[in-house]
LOLUM-454932 format. One record per residue (C-alpha): residue number from 1; x, y, z; residue in three letters. Coordinates in nm, 3 decimals. Layout:
residues N
k=NUM, xx=X, yy=Y, zz=Z, r=ala
...
end
This chain:
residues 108
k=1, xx=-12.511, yy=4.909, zz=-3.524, r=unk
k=2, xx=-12.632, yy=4.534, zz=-3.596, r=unk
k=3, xx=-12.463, yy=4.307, zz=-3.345, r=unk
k=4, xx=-12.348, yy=4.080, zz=-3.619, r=unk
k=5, xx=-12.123, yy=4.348, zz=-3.764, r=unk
k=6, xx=-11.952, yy=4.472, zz=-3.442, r=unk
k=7, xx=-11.860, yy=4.054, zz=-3.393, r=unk
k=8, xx=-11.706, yy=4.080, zz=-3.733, r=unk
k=9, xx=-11.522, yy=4.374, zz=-3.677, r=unk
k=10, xx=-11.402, yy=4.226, zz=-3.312, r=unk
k=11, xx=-11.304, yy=3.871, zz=-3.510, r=unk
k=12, xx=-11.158, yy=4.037, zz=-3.800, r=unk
k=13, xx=-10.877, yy=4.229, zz=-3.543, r=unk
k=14, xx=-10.852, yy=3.909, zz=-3.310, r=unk
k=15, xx=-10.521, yy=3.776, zz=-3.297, r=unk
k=16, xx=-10.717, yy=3.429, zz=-3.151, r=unk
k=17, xx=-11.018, yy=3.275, zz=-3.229, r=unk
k=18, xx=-11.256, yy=3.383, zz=-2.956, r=unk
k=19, xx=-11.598, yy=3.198, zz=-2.776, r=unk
k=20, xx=-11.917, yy=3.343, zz=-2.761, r=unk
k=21, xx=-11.854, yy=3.396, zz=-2.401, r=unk
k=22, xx=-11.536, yy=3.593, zz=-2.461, r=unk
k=23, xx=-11.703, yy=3.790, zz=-2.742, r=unk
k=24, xx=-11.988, yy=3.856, zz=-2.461, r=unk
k=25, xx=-11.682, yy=4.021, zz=-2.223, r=unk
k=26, xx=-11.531, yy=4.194, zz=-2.544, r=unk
k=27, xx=-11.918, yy=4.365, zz=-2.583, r=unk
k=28, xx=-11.934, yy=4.424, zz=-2.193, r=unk
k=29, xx=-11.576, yy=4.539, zz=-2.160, r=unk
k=30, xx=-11.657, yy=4.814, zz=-2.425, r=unk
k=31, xx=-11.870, yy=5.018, zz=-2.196, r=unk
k=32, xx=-11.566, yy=5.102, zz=-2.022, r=unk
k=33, xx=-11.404, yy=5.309, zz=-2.345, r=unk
k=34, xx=-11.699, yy=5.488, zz=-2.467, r=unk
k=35, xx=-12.048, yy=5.669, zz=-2.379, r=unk
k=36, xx=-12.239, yy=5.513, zz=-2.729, r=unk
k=37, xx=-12.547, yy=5.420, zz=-2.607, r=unk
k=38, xx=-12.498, yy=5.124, zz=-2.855, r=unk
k=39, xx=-12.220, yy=4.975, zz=-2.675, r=unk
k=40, xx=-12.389, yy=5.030, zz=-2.352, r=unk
k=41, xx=-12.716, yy=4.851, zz=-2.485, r=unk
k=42, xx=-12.459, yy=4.552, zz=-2.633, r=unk
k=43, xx=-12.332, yy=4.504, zz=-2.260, r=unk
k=44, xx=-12.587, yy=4.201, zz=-2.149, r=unk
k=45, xx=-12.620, yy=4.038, zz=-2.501, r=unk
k=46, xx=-12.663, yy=3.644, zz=-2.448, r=unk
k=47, xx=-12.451, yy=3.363, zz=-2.554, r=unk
k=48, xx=-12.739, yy=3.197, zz=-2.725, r=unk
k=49, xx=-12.796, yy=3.583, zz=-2.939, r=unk
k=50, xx=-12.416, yy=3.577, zz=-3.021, r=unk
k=51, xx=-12.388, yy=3.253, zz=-3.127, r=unk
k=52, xx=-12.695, yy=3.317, zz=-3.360, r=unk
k=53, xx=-12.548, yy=3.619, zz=-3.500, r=unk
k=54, xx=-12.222, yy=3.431, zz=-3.553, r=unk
k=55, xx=-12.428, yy=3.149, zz=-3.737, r=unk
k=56, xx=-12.609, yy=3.394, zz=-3.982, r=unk
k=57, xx=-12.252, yy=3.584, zz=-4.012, r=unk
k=58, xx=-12.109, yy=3.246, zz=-4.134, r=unk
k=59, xx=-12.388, yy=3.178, zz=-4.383, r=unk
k=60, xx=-12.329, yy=3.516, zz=-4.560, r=unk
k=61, xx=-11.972, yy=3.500, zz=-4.579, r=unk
k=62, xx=-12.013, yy=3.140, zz=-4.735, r=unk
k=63, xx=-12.267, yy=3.295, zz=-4.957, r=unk
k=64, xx=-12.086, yy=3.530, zz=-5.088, r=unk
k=65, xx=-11.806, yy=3.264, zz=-5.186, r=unk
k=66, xx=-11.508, yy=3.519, zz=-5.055, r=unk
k=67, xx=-11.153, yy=3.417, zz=-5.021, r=unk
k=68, xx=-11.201, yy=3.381, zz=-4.659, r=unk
k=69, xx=-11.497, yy=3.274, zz=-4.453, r=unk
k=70, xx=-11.618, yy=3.262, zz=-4.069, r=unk
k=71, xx=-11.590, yy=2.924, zz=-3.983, r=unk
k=72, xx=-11.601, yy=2.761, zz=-3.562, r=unk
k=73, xx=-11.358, yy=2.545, zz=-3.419, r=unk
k=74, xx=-11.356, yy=2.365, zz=-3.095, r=unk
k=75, xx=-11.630, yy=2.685, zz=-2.991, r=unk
k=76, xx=-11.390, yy=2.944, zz=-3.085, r=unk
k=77, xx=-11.471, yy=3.146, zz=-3.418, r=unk
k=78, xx=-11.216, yy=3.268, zz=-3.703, r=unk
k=79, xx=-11.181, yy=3.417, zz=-4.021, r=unk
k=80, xx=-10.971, yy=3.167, zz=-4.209, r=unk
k=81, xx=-10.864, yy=3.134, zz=-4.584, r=unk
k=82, xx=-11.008, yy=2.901, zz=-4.802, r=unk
k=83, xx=-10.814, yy=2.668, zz=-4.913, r=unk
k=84, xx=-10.764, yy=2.730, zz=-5.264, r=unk
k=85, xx=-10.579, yy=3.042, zz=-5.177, r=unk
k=86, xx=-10.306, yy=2.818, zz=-4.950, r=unk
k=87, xx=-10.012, yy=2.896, zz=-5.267, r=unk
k=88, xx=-10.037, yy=3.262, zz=-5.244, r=unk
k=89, xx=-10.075, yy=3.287, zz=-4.845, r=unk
k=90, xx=-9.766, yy=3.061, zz=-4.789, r=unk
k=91, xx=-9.577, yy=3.284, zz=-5.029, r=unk
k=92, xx=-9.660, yy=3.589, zz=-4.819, r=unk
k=93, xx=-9.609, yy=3.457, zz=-4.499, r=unk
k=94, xx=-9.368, yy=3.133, zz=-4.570, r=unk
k=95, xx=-9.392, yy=2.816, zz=-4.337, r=unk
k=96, xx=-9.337, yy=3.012, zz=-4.011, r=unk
k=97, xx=-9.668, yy=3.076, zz=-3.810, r=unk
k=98, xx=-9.915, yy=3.310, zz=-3.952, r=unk
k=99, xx=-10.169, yy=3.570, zz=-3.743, r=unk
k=100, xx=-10.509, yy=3.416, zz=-3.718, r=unk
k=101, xx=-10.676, yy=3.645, zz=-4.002, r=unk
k=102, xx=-10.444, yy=3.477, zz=-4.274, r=unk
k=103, xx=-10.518, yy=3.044, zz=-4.105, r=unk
k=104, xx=-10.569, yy=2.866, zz=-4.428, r=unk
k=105, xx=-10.900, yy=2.647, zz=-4.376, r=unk
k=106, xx=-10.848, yy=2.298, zz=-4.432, r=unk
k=107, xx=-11.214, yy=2.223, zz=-4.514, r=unk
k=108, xx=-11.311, yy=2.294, zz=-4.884, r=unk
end
């Protein structure tokens, strides 16, 4: 499995916008729940080759001009909503506070 996808999928269930150092102990911690050999060789990834993989990730989600995208803030990465979409989101979820997978962006 490419690294890149198993952040996604990690992000994608997050119910907080995580670091590259927590995603590091989210890829170490998952040795303890399984004997893949791909999670065990994911256990010492770097900062510096999750933060790259989190880059590209965010340059193909731009790319492929989806109603969400990856975006970091303050070092922690998300999946938020563009903004165009704010109408429909808000009708779903009202004014209250919303999970992280459904944060409108406020960055066009």
């Amino acid at each position: 499995m490419e690294l890149k996808f198993i952040l996604e999928s990690i992000l994608f269930s997050a119910q907080q916008p995580l670091s590259p150092k927590e995603l590091r102990d989210v890829l170490a911690g998952a040795t303890e729940h399984t004997e893949d050999s791909a999670a065990k060789a994911l256990k010492k990834t770097s900062v510096d080759a999750i933060s790259t993989a989190l880059e590209e990730l965010s340059r193909e989600h731009e790319q492929a001009q989806r109603s969400y995208r990856l975006v970091c803030v303050a070092g922690s990465w998300q999946f938020v909503s563009q903004p165009e979409f704010a109408p429909w989101i808000k009708a779903l979820v009202g004014h209250r506070s919303r999970p992280s997978a459904l944060r409108i962006s406020s960055k066009a």
